[in-house]
C-alpha positions in Angstrom: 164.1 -39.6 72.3 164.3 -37.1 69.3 164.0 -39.8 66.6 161.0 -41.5 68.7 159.2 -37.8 68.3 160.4 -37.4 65.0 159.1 -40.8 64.0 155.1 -39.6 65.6 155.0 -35.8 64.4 155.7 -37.8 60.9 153.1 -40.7 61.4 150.8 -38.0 62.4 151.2 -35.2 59.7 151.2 -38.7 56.9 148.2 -39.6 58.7 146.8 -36.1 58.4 147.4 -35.3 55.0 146.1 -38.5 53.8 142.7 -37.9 55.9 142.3 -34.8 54.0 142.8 -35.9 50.7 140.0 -38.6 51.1 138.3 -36.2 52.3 138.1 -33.2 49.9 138.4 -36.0 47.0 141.7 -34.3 45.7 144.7 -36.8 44.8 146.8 -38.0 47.6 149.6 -35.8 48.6 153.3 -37.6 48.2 154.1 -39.0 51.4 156.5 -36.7 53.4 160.0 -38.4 54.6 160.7 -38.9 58.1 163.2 -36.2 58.3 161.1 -33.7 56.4 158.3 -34.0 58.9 160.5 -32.9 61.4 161.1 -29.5 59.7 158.7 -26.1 59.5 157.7 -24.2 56.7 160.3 -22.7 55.0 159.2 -19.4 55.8 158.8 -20.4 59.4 162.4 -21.8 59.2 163.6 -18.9 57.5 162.5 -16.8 60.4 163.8 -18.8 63.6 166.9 -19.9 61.7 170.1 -17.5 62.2 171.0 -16.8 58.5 174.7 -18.1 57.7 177.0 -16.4 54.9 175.9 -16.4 52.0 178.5 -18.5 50.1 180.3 -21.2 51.3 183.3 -19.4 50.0 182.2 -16.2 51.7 183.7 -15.5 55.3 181.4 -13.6 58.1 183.0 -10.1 59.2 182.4 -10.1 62.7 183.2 -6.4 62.6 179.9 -6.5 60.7 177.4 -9.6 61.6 174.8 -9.9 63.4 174.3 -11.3 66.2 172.0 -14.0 64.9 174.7 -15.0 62.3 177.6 -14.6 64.8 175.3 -17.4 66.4 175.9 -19.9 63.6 179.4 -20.6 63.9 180.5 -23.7 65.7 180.7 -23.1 69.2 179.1 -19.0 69.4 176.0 -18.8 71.1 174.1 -15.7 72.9 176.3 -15.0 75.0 179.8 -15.0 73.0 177.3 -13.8 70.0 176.7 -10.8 72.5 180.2 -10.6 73.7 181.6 -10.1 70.2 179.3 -7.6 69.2 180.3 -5.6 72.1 184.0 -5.9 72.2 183.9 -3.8 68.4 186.0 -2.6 66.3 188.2 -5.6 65.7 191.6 -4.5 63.9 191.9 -8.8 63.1 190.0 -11.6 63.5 192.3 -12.9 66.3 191.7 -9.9 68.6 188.6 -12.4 69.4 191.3 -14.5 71.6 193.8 -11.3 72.3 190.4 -9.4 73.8 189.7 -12.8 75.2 186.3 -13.0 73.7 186.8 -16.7 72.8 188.6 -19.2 74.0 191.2 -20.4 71.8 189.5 -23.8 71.0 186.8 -21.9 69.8 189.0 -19.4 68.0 190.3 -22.4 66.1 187.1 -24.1 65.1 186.0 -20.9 63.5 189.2 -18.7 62.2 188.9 -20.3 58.5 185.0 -19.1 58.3 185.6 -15.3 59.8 187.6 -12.1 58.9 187.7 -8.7 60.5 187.4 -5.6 58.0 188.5 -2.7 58.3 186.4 0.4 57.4 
């Protein structure tokens, strides 16, 4: 069902951009991939899309994250995003389990992407 959509928002917004070219009598605009269709603006993107860390190196301090990048780990969504935000201070990153915040399963996904400072 999503590729079917995917495959018509992309037909259309080819179709689209190709009618306006003809029609202002600028050059064609490079047809836009499948897959590319499917996304928004970047800016639109930027603002609906939770914002991860900001290195793949870099691990998220959940003493410290928002809830929106809580949100991007595997597994976290409102609710656990919520529920870790309001189970602060964390003294380590597996008080998340110990405070039973998360599941272990979920704990184990994540533990190599997290860290709890201290202040």
């Amino acid at each position: 069902m999503n590729n079917l959509l995917t495959a018509a928002l992309a037909s259309v917004l080819a179709f689209s951009t190709l009618s306006f070219a003809k029609d202002s009598k600028k050059p064609q605009a490079a047809q836009v991939a499948p897959a590319a269709a499917a996304n928004t603006t970047p800016a639109v993107a930027a603002a609906v899309a939770p914002t991860p860390p900001a290195t793949a190196g870099e691990k998220l301090d959940i003493n410290t994250a928002t809830e929106d990048q809580l949100k991007v780990l595997p597994g976290v969504g409102d609710a656990r995003a919520k529920a870790i935000v309001k189970g602060r201070p964390y003294k380590g990153k597996d008080d998340l389990v110990k405070k039973k915040i998360l599941p272990q399963a979920t704990y184990d996904k994540i533990k190599e992407q997290i860290v709890a400072k201290q202040k």
